[in-house]
C-alpha positions as CSV (number, residue, x, y, z in Angstrom):
1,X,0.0,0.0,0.0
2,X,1.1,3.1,-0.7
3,X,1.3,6.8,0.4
4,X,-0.4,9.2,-2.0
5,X,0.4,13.1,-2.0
6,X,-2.4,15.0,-1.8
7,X,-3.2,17.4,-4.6
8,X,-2.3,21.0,-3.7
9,X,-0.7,20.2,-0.2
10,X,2.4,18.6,1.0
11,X,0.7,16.2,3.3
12,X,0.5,12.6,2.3
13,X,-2.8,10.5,2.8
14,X,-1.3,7.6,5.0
15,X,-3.9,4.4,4.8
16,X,-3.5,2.6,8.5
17,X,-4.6,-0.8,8.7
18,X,-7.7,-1.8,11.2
19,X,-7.7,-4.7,12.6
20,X,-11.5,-6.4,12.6
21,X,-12.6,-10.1,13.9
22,X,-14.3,-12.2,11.5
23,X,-17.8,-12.8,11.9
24,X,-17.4,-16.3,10.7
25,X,-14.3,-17.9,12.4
26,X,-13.2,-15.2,14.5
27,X,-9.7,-14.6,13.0
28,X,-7.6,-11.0,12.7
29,X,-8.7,-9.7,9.3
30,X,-6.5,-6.9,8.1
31,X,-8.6,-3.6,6.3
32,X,-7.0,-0.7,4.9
33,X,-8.3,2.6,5.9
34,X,-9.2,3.3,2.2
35,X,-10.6,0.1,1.9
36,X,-13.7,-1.3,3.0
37,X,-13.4,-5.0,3.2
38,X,-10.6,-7.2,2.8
39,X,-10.3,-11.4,2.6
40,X,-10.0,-13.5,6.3
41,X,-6.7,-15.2,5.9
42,X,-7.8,-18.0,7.8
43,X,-11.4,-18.7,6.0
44,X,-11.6,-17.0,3.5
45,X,-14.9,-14.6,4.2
46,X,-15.1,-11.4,2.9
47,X,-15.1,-9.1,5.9
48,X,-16.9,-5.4,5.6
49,X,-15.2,-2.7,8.0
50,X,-17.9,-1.6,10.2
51,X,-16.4,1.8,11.5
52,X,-17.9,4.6,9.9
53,X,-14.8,6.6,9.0
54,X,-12.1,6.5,7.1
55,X,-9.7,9.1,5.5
56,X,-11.4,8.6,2.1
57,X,-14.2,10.0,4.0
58,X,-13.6,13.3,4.9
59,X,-10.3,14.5,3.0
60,X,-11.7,16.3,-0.4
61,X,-9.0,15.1,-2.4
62,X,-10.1,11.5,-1.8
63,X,-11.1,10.5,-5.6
64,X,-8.1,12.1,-6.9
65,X,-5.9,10.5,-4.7
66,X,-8.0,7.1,-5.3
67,X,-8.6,7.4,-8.7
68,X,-12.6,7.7,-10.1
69,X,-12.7,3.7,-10.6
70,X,-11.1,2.8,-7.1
71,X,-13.5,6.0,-5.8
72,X,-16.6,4.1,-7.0
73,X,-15.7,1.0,-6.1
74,X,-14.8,2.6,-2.4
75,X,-18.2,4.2,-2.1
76,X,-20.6,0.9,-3.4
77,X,-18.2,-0.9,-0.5
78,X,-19.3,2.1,1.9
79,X,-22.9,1.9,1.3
80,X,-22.4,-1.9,2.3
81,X,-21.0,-1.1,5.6
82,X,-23.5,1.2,6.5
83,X,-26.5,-1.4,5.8
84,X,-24.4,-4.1,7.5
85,X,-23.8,-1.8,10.6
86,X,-28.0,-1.0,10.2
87,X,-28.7,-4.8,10.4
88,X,-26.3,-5.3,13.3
89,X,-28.0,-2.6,15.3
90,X,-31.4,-4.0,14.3
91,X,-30.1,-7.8,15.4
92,X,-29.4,-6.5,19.2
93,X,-31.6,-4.3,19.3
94,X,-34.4,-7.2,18.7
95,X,-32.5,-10.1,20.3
96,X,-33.9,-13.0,20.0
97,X,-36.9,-12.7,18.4
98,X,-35.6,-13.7,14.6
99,X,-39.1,-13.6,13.3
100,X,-38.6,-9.9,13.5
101,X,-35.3,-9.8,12.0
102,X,-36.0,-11.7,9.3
103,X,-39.1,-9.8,8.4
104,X,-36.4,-6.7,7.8
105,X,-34.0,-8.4,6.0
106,X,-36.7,-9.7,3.4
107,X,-37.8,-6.4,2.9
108,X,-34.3,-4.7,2.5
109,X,-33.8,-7.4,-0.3
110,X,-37.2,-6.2,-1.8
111,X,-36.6,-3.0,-1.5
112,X,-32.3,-3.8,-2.8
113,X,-34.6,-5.2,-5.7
114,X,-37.0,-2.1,-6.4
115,X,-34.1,0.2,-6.5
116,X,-32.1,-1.2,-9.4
117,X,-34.8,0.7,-11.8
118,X,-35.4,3.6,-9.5
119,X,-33.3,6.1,-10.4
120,X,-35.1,9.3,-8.0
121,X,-34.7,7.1,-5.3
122,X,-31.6,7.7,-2.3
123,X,-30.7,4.1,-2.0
124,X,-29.0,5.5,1.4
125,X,-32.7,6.3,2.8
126,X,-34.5,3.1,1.5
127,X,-32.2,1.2,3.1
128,X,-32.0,2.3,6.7
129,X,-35.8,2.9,6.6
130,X,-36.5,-0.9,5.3
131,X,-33.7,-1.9,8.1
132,X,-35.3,0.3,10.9
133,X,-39.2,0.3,9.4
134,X,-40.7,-2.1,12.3
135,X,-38.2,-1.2,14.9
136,X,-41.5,0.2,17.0
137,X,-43.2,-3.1,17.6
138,X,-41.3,-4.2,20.5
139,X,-42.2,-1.0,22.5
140,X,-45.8,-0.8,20.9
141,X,-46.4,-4.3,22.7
142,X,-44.5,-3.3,25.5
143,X,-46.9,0.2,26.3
144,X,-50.4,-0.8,24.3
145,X,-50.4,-4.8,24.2
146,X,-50.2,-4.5,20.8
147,X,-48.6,-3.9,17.4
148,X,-51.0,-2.4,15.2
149,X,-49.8,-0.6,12.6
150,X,-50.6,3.3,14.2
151,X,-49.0,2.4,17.4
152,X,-45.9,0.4,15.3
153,X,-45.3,4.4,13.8
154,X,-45.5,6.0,16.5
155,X,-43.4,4.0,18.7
156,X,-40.8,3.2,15.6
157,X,-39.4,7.0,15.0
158,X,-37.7,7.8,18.5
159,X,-35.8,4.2,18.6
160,X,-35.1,4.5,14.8
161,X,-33.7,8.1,16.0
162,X,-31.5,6.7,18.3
163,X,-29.9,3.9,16.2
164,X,-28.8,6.4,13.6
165,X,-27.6,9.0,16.1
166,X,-25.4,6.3,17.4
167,X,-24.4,5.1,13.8
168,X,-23.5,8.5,13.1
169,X,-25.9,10.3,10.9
170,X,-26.8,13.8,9.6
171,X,-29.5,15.2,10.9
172,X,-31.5,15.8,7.8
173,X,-31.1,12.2,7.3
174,X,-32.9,11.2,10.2
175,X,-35.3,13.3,10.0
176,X,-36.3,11.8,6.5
177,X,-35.7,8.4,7.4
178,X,-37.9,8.9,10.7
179,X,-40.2,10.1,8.7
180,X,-40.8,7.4,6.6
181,X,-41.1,5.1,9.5
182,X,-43.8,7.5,11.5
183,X,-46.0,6.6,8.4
184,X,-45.1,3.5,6.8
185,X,-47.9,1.7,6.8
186,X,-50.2,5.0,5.3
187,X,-49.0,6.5,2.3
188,X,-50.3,10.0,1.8
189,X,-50.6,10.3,-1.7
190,X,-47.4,12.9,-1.7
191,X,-44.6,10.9,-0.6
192,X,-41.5,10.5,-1.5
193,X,-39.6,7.8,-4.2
194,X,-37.8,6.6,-0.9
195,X,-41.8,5.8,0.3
196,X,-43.1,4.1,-2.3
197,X,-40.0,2.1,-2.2
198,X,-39.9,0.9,1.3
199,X,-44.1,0.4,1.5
200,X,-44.0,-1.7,-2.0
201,X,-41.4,-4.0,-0.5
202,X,-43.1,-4.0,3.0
203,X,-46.1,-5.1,1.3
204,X,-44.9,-7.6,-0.6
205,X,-43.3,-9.5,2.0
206,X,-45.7,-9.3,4.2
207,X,-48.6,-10.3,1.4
208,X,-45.8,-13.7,0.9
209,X,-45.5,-14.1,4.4
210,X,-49.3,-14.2,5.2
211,X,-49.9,-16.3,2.4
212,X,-52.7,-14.1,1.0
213,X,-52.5,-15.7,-2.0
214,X,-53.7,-19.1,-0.8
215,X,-56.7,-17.8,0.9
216,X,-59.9,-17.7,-1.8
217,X,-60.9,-14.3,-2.1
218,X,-56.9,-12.8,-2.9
219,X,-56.4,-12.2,-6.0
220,X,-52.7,-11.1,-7.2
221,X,-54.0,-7.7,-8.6
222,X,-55.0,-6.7,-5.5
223,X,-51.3,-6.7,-4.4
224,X,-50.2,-5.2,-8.2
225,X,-52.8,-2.3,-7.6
226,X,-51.7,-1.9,-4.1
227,X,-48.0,-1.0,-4.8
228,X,-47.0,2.7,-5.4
229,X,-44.1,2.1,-8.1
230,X,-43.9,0.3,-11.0
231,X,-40.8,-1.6,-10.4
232,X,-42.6,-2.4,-7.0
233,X,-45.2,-4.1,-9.2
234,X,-43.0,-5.8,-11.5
235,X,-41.0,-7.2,-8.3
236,X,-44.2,-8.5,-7.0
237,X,-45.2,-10.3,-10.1
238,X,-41.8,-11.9,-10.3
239,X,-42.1,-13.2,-6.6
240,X,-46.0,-14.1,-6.6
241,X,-46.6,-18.0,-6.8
């Protein structure tokens, strides 16, 4: 690895390795600082750095130092870490109850699905609010005895809050992706690309989960007319029996 001069100043951007465990075997996994995942020596995994920062991060010479093609690559590794650090906090924060969990994950791989032909769309927002969109229920059950979808939003936004404080977030992010959340279940009829996205891929797992479309009276066009965005329809149809 080495040192690169930054453009205009006679400071050199010095990568540092971080050490990380693997998740898998629990082996020392080497990670450049302008790198965002690196091989396990002893298993083979591919590890993604969970820490937030890295000098590629905050120095604005960073794509000319990298290069545009290593820049890319850097940030489509970045947006990895950041959903892998989303589904961490989302695994402790709902423990044991995997049910839960994997409810989210289905849904981020919806929505991951949606937003290959939705260009308006911040794939940033879509994915923590898919991660964090139920994070409500525990404490909806917890103060109501129940989990209905009003008392799911207005639980959800204040823990969802938290997460992404401690994650490291802008502001204006939060307040979007909190947003999102503190409605999820109701569209308005004005929302947001990053909406549609998250409700069509909300609805369609939960329409496979239920198994709607065993019982008599469902018909698969109730789903298609359901779903705000056309890609959400066309994932729908690709996943319906």
């Amino acid at each position: 690895m080495s040192f690169k001069r930054c453009p205009g100043s006679s400071a050199f951007m010095q990568p540092k390795i971080e050490v990380v465990p693997c998740p898998d075997c629990g082996g020392d996994v080497e990670i450049w600082s302008d790198e965002a995942d690196g091989k396990c020596p002893s298993c083979g995994l591919s590890v993604v750095r969970m820490s937030t920062q890295s000098c590629v991060d905050w120095c604005r010479y960073a794509e000319e130092c990298l290069g545009e093609e290593k820049y890319k690559q850097y940030n489509s590794m970045k947006s990895s870490m950041r959903k892998q650090a989303l589904l961490k906090a989302m695994d402790d924060y709902f423990g044991d109850d995997k049910k839960r969990r994997k409810h989210a994950r289905t849904v981020v791989s919806f929505a991951e699905q949606i937003l290959r032909t939705e260009s308006m769309a911040d794939p940033n927002v879509v994915i923590a609010s898919s991660v964090l969109h139920d994070i409500g229920i525990r404490n909806a059950e917890h103060k109501h005895g129940s989990s209905s979808p009003g008392q799911q939003e207005q639980e959800g936004p204040p823990v969802a809050r938290r997460i992404l404080e401690e994650l490291g977030y802008p502001e204006g992010f939060i307040k979007e992706v909190c947003a999102i959340i503190g409605h999820h279940h109701h569209p308005t009829g004005d929302d947001s690309a990053n909406f549609g996205i998250l409700y069509d891929a909300d609805l369609i797992t939960n329409t496979i989960e239920e198994k709607r479309h065993l019982k008599p009276d469902f018909s698969p066009d109730q789903l298609l007319n359901a779903c705000l965005t056309d890609s959400g329809r066309e994932v729908a149809k690709r996943n319906l029996p």
